[in-house]
TORKEVEX-641377 format. One line per 5 residues: number of its first residue (from 1); their letters; for each residue x, y, z of C-alpha. Coordinates in nm, 4 decimals, decimal comma. Example, Ala and Ser with C-alpha at 12.3 -4.5 7.8 and 13.67 -1.06 7.14 Angstrom:
! TORKEVEX-641377
1> AS> 1,2300/-0,4500/0,7800 | 1,3670/-0,1060/0,7140
//
This chain:
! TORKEVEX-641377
1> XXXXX> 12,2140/11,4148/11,4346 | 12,2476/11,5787/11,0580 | 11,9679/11,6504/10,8252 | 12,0667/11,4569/10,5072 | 11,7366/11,5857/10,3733
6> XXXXX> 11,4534/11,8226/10,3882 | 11,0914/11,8226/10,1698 | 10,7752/12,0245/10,2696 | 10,5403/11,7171/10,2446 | 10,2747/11,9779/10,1945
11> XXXXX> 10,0342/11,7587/10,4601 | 10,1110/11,6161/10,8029 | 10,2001/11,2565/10,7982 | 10,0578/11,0510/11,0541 | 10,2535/10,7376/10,9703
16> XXXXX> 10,5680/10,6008/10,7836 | 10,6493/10,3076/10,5678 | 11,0360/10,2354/10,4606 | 11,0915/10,0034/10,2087 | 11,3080/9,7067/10,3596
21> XXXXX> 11,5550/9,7477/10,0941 | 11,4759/10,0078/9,8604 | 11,4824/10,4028/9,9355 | 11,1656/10,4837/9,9471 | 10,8913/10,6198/10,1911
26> XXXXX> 10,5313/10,5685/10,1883 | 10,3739/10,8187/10,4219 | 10,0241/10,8468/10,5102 | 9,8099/11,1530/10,4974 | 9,6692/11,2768/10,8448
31> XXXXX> 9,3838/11,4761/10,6940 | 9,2253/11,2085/10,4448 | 9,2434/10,8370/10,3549 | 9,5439/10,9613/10,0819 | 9,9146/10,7689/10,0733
36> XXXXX> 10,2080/11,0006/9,9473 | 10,5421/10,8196/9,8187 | 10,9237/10,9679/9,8186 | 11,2482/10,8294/9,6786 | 11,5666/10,9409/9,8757
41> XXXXX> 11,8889/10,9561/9,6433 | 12,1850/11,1687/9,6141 | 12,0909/11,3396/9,9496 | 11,7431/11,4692/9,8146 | 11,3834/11,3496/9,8275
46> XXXXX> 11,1637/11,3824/9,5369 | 10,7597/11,2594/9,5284 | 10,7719/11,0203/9,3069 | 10,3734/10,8773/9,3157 | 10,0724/10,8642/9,5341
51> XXXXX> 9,6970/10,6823/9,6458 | 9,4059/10,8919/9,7209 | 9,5496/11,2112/9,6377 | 9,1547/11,3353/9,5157 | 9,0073/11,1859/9,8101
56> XXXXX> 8,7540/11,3518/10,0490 | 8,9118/11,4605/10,3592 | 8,8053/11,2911/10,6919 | 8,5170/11,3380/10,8360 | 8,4790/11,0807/11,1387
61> XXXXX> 8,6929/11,0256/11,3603 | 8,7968/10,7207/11,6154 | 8,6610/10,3654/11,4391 | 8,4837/10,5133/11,1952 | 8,8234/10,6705/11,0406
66> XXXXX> 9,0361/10,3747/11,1128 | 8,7594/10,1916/10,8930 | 8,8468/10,4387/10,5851 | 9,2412/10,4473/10,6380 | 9,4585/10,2898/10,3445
71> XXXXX> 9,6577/10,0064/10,4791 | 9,9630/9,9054/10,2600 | 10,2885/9,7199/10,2260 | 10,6139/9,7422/10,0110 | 10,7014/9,4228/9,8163
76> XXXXX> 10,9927/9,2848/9,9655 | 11,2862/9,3260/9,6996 | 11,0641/9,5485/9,4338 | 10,9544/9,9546/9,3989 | 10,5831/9,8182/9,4553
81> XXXXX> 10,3185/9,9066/9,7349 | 10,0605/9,7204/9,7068 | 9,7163/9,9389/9,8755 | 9,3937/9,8087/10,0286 | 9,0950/10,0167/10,1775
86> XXXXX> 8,7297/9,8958/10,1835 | 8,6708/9,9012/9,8060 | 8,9607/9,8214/9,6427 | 9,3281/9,6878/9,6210 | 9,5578/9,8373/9,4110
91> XXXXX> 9,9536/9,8260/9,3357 | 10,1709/10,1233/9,2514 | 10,5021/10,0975/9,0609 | 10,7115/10,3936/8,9700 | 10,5441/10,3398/8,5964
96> XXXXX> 10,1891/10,3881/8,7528 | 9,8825/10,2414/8,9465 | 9,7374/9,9534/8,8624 | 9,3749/9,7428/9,0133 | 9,4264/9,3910/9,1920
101> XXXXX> 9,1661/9,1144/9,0641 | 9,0623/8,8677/9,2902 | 8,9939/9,0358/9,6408 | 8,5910/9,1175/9,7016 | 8,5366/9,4387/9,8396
106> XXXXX> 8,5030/9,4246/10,2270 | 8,2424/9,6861/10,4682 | 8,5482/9,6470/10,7221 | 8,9499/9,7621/10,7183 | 9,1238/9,5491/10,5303
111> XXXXX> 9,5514/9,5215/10,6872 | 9,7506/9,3750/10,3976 | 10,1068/9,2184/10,3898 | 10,3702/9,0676/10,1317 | 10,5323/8,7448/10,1935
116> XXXXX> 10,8418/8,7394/10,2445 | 10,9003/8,6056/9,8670 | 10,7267/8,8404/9,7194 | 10,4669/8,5805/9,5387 | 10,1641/8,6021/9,7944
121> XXXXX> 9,9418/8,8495/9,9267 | 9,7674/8,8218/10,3498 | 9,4781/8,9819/10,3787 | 9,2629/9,0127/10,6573 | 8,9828/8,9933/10,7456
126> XXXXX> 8,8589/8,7013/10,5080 | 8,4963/8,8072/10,5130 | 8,2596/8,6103/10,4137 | 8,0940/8,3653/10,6500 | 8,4084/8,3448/10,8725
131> XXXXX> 8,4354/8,7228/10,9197 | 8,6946/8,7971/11,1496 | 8,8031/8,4277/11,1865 | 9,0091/8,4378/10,8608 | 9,2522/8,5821/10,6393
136> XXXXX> 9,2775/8,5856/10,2569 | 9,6224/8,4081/10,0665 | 9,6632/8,5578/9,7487 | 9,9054/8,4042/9,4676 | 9,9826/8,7020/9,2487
141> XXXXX> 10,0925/8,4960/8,9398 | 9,8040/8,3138/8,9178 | 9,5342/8,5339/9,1413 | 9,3948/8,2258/9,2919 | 9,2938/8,2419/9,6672
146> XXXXX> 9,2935/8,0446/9,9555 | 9,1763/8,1093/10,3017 | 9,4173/8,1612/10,6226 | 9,4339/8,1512/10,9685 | 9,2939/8,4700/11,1733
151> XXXXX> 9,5552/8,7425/11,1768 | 9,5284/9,1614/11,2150 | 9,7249/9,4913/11,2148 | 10,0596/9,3648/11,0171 | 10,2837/9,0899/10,9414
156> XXXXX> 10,6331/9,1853/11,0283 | 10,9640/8,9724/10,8539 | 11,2422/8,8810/11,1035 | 11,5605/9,0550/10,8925 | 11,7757/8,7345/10,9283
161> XXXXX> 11,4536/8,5571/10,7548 | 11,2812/8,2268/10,8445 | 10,9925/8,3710/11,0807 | 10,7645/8,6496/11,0594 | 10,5277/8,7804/11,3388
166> XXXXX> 10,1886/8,9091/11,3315 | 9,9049/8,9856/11,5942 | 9,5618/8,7900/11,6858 | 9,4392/9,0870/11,9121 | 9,1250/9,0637/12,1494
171> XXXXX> 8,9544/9,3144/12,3661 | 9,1177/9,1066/12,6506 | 9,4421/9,0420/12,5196 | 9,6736/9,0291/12,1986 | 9,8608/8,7275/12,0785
176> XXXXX> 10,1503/8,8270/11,8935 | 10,1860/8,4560/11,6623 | 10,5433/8,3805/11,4919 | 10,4882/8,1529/11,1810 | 10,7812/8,0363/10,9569
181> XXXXX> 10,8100/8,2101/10,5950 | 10,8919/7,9309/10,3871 | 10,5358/7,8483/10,3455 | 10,2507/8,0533/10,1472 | 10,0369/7,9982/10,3992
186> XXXXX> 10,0828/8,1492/10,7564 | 10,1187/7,8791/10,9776 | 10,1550/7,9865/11,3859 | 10,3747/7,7995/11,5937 | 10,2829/7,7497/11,9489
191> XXXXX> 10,5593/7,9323/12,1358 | 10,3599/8,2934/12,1893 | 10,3697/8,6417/12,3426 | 10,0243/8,6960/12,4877 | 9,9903/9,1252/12,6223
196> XXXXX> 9,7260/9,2966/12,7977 | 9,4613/9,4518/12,5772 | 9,4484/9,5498/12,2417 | 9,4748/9,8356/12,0068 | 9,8623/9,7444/11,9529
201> XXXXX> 10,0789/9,8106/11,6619 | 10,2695/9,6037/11,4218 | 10,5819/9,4636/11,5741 | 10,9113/9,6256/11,5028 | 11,2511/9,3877/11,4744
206> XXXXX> 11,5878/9,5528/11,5471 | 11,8473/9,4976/11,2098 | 12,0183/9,2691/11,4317 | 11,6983/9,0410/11,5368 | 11,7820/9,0276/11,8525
211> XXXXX> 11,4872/9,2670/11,9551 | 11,1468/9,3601/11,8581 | 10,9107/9,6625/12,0037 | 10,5447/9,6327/12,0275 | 10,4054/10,0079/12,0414
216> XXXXX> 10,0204/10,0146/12,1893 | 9,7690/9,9822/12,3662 | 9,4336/10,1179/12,3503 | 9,3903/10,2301/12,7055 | 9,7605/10,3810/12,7506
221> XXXXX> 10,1040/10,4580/12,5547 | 10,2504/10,2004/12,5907 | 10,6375/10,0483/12,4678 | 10,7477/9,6784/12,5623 | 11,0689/9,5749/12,3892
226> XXXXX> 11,1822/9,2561/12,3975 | 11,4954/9,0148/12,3348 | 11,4482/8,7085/12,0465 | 11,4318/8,4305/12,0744 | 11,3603/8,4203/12,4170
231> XXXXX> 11,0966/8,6424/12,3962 | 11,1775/8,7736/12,7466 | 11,0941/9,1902/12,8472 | 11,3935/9,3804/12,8569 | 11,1785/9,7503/12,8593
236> XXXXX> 10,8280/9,8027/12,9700 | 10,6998/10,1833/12,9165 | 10,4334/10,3889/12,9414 | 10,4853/10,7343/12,6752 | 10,3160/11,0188/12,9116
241> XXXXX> 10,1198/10,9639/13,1952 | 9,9310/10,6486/13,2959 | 9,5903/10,5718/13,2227 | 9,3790/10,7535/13,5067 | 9,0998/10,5256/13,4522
246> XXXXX> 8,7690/10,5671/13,2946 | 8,5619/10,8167/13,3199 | 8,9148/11,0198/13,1449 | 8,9759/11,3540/13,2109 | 9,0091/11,5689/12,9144
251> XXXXX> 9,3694/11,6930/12,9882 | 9,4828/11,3547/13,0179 | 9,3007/11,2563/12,6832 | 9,4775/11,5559/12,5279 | 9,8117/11,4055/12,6560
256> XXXXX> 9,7754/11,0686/12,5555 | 9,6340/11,1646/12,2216 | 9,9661/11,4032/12,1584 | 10,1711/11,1129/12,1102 | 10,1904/10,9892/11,8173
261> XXXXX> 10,1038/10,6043/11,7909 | 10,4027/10,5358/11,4937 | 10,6612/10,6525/11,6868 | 10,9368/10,4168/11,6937 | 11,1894/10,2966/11,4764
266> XXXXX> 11,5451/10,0993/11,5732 | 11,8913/10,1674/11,4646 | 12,2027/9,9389/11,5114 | 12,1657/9,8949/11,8796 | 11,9684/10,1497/11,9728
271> XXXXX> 11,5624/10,2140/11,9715 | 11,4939/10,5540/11,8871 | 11,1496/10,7669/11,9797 | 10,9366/11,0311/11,8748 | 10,7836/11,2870/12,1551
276> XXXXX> 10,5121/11,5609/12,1447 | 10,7643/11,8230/12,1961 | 10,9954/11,7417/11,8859 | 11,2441/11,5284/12,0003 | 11,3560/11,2295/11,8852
281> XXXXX> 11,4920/10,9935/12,2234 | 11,7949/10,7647/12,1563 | 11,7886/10,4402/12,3625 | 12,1097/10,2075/12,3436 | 11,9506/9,8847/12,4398
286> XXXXX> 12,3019/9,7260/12,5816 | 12,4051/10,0376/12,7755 | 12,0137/10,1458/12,8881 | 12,1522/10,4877/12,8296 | 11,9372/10,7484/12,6666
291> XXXXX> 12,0070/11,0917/12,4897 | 11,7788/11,3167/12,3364 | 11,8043/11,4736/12,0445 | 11,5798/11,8332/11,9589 | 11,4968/11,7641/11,5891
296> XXXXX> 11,1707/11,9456/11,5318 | 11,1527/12,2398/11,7648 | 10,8127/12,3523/11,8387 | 10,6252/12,0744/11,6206 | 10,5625/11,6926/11,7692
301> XXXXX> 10,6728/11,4408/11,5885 | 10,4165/11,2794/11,4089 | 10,5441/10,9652/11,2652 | 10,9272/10,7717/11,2803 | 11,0748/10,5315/11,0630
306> XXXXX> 11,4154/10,3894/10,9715 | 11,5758/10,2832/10,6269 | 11,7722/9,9433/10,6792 | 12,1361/10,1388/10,6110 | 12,0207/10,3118/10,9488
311> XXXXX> 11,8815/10,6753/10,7879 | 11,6113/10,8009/11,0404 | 11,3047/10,9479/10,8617 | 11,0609/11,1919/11,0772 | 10,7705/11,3133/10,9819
316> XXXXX> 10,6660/11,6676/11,1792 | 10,5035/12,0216/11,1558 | 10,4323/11,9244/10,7640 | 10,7911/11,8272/10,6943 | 10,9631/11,5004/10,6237
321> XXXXX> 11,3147/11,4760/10,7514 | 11,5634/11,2172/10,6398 | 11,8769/11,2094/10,9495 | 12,2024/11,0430/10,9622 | 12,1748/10,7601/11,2178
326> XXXXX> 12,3507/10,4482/11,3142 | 12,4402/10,2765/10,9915 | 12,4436/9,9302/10,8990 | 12,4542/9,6694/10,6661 | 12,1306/9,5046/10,5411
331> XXXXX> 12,2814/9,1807/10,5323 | 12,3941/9,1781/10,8996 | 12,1497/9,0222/11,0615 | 12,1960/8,6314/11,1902 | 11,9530/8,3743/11,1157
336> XXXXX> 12,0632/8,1920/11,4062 | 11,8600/8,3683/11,6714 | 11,5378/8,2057/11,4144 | 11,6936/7,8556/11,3804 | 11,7105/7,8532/11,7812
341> XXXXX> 11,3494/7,9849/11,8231 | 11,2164/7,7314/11,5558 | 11,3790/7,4427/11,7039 | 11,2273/7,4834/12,0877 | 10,8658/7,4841/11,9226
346> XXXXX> 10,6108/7,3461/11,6763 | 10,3549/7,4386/11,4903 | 10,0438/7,4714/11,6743 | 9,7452/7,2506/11,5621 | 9,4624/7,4771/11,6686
351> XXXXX> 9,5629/7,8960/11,7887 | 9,3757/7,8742/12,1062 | 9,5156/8,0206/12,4652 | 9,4998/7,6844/12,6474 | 9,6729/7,5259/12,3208
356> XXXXX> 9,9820/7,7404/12,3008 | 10,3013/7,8191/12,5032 | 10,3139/8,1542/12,6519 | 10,4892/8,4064/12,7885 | 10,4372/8,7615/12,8321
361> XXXXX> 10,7945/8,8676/12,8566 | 10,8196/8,7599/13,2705 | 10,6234/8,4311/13,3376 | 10,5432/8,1443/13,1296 | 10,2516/7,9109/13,0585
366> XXXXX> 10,2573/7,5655/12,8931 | 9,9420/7,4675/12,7571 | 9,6784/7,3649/12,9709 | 9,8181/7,5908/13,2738 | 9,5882/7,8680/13,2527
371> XXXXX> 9,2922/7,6083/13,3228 | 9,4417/7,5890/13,6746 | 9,4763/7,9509/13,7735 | 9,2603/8,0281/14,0396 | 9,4446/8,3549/14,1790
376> XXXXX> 9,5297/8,6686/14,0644 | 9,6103/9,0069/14,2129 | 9,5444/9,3692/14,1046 | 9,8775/9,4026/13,9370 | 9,8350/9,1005/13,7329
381> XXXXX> 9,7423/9,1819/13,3417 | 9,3635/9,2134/13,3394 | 9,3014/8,8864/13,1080 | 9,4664/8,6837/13,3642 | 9,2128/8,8124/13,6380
386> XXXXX> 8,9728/8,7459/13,3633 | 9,0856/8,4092/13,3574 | 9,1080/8,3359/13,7353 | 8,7729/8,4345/13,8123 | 8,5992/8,2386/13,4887
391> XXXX> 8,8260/7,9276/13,6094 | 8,7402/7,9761/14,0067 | 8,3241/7,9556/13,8878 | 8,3649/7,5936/13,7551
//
C-alpha cells in the first residue's frame, strides 16, 4: 500500500470521521474531549479547523469519559460537522464555528446524526421526562423540534440511499433498526438484527451495500459482517483472545484494551483492519482471503477510516496516514439491494422484541416466537437464555 500522505497530528487520535463525499477528516483527540479537522488535496493534508482545542484534558476514565466525549457528524453533501457534548451543540464550517439554538443542554452523552438530506438533526437521548426512551428531530431551517423514537451510538446511510440503520442497544442485547430516509422522522421497520450484548459501534456499509460490519461488544472484540438485504452472517470474529470471564485477568484486560474499538473501514470488496501491532489486515469478502499489510511499525493503530474514492486513512503513534486503497466510484452503489429489503417488510407499529422480525445473522424469529422458547443451551446468545428461562417461569 503507498502513503499518499503524511501529517504529525501532534495528538493520538482515537477515532476517525470521513466525510461521505467531501475530503475531509474529523479525528478525535485521545487525551481530551477536543475534535481536530484535515482537508486532503493535491496529495497533502492541511488542519483546516477544530472543537475543544482549549479543553481540559481527561481526567476519568471508562463511563465517566465516554459521558464528556464530543460526538459529531458531517452533513451529507456540505464542509459542515455539526458537534454535540453535554453542554452544547455547535456547527463548524471552513469560515468558522458557530452555536445551535434549540437543543437543551443534557447531564448525559448526547450521539448526533444528519439526515440523509441534510435538513434535520437526530439526537439522542431526548431527555426530559422520557429520558432514554426518545430522541430529538431537529429542522435546521426553522429550529423547531419534535420528539423521535429511541435510538443510540449512530445513524449510518445505506450508500445506494433509501434506508439508514441505527442501534437500540440493551445490557442484554442490541437491536440494530433500519428505517427508510425519505422521512424526517426515523421510522423502524420490523425486519431486525438483534446481537448479544451491548457496547457496539455504529454500523459500517461496504460502497457497494451489499455488506455492513458491526464492531463491539462490551465484554469482547468482537467483528460480525454481514450480507444486505438478507441480513445473513457471512464473518463472525473475535479481535484477540476471548473473553475469559469475569473476575478478568489483568493481561487479558491489557489485550483487549490494545485494540482499538474504531478499527474498521471497507474498500471495494474488501474489509480492511487495524491491529495493536501496526498492521492494517486486508479481507476480500468474495475470496475470504486475507493479507496483511505492516503500515505503522512499532505503533498500534489507533483509529481506521476510508474516503468513498477508496483512500484508507490511519491514525497511529501520533500520525495520520492517508494510503492508496481500492478505488471506487461514489456513485456505484445499487439501490436495488434497499428496494428488495423494503419490500419484504413494514414499518413496525411499536419497536418491541416480540413485535419485530428477527434474525441474528443464522436463525430467524417472526413476531410472537420468542414467547414460545422454552430451551436454550450454553452456546446460545445470552438474551435468548434470558428469554427461555423468563418464558419457562410462566
Amino acid at each position: 500500500m503507498e502513503t499518499l500522505a503524511q501529517v504529525a497530528s501532534k495528538a493520538t487520535l482515537d477515532r476517525l470521521l470521513c466525510h461521505p463525499r467531501l475530503p475531509l477528516i474529523a479525528g478525535w483527540d485521545a487525551d481530551r474531549p477536543a475534535i481536530r479537522i484535515w482537508e486532503y488535496a493535491v496529495g497533502q493534508l492541511r488542519e483546516v479547523g477544530g472543537f475543544g482545542a482549549d479543553s481540559a484534558g481527561y481526567d476519568a476514565v471508562g463511563h465517566d469519559r465516554f459521558e464528556r466525549t464530543p460526538s459529531a457528524a458531517w452533513h451529507p453533501g456540505e464542509p459542515r460537522l455539526v458537534v454535540v457534548d453535554g453542554a452544547s451543540t455547535v456547527c463548524w464550517t471552513p469560515s468558522g464555528t458557530t452555536a445551535i439554538d434549540g437543543v437543551a443542554p443534557t447531564a448525559h452523552q448526547r450521539d448526533v446524526a444528519f439526515s440523509p438530506d441534510g435538513q434535520t438533526l437526530w439526537l439522542s437521548p431526548g431527555g426530559g421526562e422520557d429520558g432514554w426512551g426518545s430522541s430529538i428531530v431537529l429542522d435546521i431551517a426553522s429550529g423547531a423540534t419534535t420528539v423521535g423514537p429511541q435510538w443510540d451510538t449512530g445513524v449510518a446511510a445505506h450508500p445506494g440511499g433509501g434506508l439508514v440503520a441505527t442501534l437500540q442497544s440493551d445490557q442484554g442485547a442490541t437491536l440494530v433498526l433500519f428505517c427508510r430516509d425519505t422521512e424526517a422522522v426515523l421510522r423502524p421497520m420490523r425486519r431486525a438484527l438483534i446481537l448479544d450484548c451491548d457496547g457496539y459501534e455504529t454500523p459500517i456499509f461496504s460502497p457497494d451495500g451489499r455488506h455492513f460490519a458491526v464492531r463491539g461488544n462490551a465484554y469482547d472484540n468482537s467483528l460480525e459482517l454481514f450480507e444486505f438485504p438478507s441480513l445473513r452472517r457471512v464473518l463472525g470474529l473475535v479481535l484477540g483472545e476471548p473473553s475469559p470471564g469475569y473476575p478478568y485477568p489483568q493481561e487479558w484486560l491489557d489485550g483487549m484494551h490494545a485494540w482499538s474499538r474504531q478499527n474498521v473501514a471497507f474498500g471495494p470488496g474488501v474489509l480492511w483492519i487495524g491491529t495493536p501491532e501496526g498492521a492494517v489486515v486486508e479481507f476480500e469478502i468474495d475470496g475470504q482471503q486475507v493479507t496483511e499489510h505492516e503500515v505503522l511499525p512499532g505503533s498500534r493503530v489507533t483509529a481506521l477510516a476510508a474516503f468513498a474514492t477508496g483512500e484508507l486513512i490511519v491514525a497511529g503513534g501520533g500520525t495520520l496516514l492517508v494510503l492508496s486503497g481500492r478505488r471506487t466510484s461514489p456513485a456505484g452503489a445499487s439501490a436495488a439491494a434497499v428496494t428488495e429489503f423494503l419490500a419484504g417488510t413494514v414499518e413496525a407499529p411499536v419497536i418491541e422484541v416480540d413485535q419485530l422480525d428477527l434474525t441474528d445473522g443464522i436463525r430467524t424469529w417472526q413476531s410472537d416466537d420468542l414467547e414460545m422458547v422454552t430451551d436454550a443451551s450454553d452456546s446460545d446468545p445470552s438474551w435468548l437464555r434470558i428469554r427461555a428461562a423468563m418464558n419457562g417461569r410462566t
